[in-house]
C-alpha positions in Angstrom: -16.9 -21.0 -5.4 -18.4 -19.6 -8.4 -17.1 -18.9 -11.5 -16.5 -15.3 -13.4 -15.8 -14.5 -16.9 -14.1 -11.8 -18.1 -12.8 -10.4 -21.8 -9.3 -8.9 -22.1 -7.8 -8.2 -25.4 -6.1 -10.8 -27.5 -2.2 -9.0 -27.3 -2.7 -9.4 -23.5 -3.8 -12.7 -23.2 -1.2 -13.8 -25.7 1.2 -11.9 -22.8 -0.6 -14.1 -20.6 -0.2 -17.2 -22.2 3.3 -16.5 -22.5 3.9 -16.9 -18.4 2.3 -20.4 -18.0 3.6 -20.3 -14.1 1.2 -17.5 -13.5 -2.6 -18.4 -11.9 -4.3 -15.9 -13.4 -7.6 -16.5 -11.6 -5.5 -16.4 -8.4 -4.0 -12.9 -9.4 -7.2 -11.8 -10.1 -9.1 -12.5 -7.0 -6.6 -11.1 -5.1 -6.7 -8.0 -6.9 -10.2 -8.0 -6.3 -10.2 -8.5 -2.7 -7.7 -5.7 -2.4 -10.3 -3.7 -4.4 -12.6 -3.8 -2.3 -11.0 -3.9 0.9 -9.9 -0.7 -0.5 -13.3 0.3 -1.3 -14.9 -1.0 2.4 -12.2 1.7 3.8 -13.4 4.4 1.9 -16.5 3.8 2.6 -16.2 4.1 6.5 -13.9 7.2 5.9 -16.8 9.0 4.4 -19.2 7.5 7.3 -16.9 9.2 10.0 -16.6 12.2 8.1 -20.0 12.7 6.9 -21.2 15.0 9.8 -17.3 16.8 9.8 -17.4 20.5 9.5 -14.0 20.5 8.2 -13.1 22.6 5.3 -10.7 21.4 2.3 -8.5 24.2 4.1 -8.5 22.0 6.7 -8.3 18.5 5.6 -4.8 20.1 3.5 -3.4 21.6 6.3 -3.6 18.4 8.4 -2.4 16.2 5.5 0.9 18.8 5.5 1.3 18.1 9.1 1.3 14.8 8.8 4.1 14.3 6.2 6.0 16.6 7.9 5.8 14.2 11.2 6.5 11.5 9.2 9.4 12.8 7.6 10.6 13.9 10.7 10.4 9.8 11.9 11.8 8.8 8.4 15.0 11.7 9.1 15.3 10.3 12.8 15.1 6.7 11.4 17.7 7.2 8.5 20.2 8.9 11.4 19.5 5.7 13.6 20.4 3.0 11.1 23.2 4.8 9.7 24.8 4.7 13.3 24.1 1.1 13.8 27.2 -1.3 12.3 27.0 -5.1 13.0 30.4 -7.2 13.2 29.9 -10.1 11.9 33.2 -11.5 13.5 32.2 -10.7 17.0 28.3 -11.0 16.3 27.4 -8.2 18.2 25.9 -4.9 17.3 27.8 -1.1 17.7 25.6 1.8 18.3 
C-alpha cells in the first residue's frame, strides 16, 4: 500500500484531532473508493448512451415515469406494512 498526503485546514484537523476513535485514513479511502466506483458508473452510462438518439425531452419524461412507478411501490408498500401487526405473545404475524 502506498501512502498519500493530503492538506486540510488547521480548524478541521483540530476537529479531527478532537475524535481520536476515528481512522481517518480508513474514512478516506473509503470515500475514495465510493468516488470512483461512482465515477466507473458514470462512465459506462455515457458508453451505453453515447450512440442514443434520445432527446433531454426524453431522458425527463422517462425519469417522471419512473418515480411515479416507484412511488406507486413505496404507496403499495406503506399500505402493506401498515396492515401487518406482530403479537408478540402468540409470536405469530396478522395480515
Amino acid at each position: 500500500m502506498v501512502n498519500v498526503t493530503i492538506a486540510v485546514p488547521d480548524d478541521l484537523k483540530k476537529k479531527m484531532d478532537q475524535r481520536p476513535e476515528m481512522n481517518w485514513s480508513e474514512l478516506a479511502r473509503r470515500a475514495w473508493k465510493r468516488q470512483l466506483e461512482l465515477l466507473d458508473r458514470l462512465d459506462e452510462l455515457d458508453r451505453l448512451t453515447a450512440k442514443s438518439e434520445a432527446t433531454q425531452e426524453d431522458v425527463e419524461e422517462l425519469t417522471r415515469l419512473i418515480r411515479k412507478g416507484r412511488q406507486v411501490e413505496d404507496d403499495a408498500s406503506r399500505k402493506t406494512s401498515s396492515r401487518i401487526h406482530y403479537s408478540r405473545s402468540t409470536k405469530s404475524t396478522v395480515l
